[in-house]
N, C-alpha and C positions, 0 to 999 in steps of 0.2 A: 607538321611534325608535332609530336609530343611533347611536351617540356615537362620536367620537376622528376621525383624518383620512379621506375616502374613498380609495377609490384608484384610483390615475392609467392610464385607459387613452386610451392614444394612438390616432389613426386608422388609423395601418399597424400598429396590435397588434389591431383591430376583426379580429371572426370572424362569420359568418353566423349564427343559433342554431340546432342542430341539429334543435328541434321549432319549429315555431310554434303558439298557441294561438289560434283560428278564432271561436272563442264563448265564454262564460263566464254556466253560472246559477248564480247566489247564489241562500240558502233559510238564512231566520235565522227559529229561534223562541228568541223570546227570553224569558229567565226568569229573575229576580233572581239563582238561584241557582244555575243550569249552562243556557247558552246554547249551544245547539250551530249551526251552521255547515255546511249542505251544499251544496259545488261539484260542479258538473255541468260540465266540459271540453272541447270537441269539440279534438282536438289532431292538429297532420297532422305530419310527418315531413319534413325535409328534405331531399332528395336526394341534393343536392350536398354533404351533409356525411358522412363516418364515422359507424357505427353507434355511437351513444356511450349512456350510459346520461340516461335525464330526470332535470335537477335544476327545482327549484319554490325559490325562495326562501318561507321564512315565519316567522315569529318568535313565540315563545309558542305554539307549536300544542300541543295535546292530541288526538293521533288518534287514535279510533274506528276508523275503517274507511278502507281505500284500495281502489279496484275498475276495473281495468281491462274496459269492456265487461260486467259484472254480474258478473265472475271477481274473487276476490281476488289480490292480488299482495303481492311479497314488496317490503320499502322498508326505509330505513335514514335516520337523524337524518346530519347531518355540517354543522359549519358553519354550522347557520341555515338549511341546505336542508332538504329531503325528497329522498330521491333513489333512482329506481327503476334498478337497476342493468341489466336485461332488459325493456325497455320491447316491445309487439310490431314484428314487422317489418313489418306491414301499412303503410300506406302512411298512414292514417287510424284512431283509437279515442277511443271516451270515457271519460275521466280521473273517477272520481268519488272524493271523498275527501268522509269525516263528519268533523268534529273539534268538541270542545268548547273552550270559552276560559272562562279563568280569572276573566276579571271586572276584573283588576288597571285596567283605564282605563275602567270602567264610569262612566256619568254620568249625572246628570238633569236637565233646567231648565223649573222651573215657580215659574207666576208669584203671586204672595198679590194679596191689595189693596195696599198700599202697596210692594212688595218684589219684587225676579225673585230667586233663588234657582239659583245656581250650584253641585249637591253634585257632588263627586267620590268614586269608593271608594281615590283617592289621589290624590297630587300630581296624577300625568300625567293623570287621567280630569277632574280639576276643571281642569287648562289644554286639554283637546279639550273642555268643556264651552262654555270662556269662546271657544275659537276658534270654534264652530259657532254660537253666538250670535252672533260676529261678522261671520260666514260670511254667517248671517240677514241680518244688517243691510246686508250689501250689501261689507264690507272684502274686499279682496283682496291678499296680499301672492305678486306672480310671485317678486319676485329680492327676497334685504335687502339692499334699498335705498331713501332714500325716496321716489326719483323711480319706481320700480316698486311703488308704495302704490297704492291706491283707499281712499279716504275717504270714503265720502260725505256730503253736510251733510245733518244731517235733524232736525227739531222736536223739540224736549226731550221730548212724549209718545212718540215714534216704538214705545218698548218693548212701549205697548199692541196694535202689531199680532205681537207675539210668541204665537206659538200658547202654551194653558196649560201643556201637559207635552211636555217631549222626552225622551225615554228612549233608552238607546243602551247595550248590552252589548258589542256586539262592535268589532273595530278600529277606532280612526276616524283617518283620517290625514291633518291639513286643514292646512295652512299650516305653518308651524312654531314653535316655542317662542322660539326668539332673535326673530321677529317681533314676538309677545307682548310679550316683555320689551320693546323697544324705545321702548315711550313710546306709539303710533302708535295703541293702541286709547285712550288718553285724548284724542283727538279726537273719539270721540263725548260 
């Protein structure tokens, strides 16, 4: 996650994106100990905009492989991007990129007999643990606020419809942490 202020774009500072992205496959094999991560891109090209280089926002990447079209290409870190500086000029390609992830918001939740069990392989992986259970349960937080909550009432067993194990290596990005804190899951 993000932390510090976002920043302010106005509607007359709005620009069209230079690519658009058309499709998107995910391909996770997951492994306690190196998860790796393959996107598959269909990505088309703008027109109406200057030939500019692709940027990809992403966070924590560990790449492996970038492939334009089953050709490797050359790419550069900046910023939290990925950024291909000579994307082709065809009009249409697919973007494939391997990367591994670290692990750092790795989580599990599985249930005992008397106990659900919430691990994390740190802070952040134990509060996406506790969101996706919540997630389960039906909570939804759009906006923090708490007229934009979903709570829903549900019977003091309700946990027993929790599948036994969730596992989860790679990103998960559900609601947010200031939601969490806010009191709002102690209504179940």
């Amino acid at each position: 996650m993000r932390e510090g202020q976002p920043k302010l774009v106005r509607r007359e500072d709005y620009a069209p994106p230079p690519f658009w992205i058309r499709s998107v496959d995910l391909t996770f094999d997951l492994d306690p100990a190196k998860t790796i991560v393959h996107s598959k891109m269909a990505i088309e090209r703008n027109p109406g905009r200057p030939l500019e280089p692709l940027r990809l926002h992403g966070e924590a990447l560990l790449l492996l492989r970038v492939l334009i079209d089953g050709d490797s290409v050359a790419f550069r870190h900046e910023d939290g991007e990925l950024v291909i500086d000579n994307p082709p000029l065809r009009p249409t390609f697919t973007l494939e990129i391997r990367n591994t992830y670290d692990g750092r918001e790795a989580f599990v939740i599985r249930s005992e007999e008397k106990r659900l069990l919430l691990l994390g392989a740190t802070d952040m992986g134990a509060s996406h643990a506790a969101m996706r259970l919540l997630e389960h349960l039906g909570c939804r937080w759009f906006f923090p606020a708490r007229e934009w909550e979903i709570v829903p009432l549900m019977p003091s067993d309700a946990s027993s419809n929790v599948p036994l194990t969730w596992w989860a290596s790679h990103r998960f990005c559900s609601g947010s942490r200031s939601a969490a804190k806010s009191g709002s899951a102690t209504n179940l």
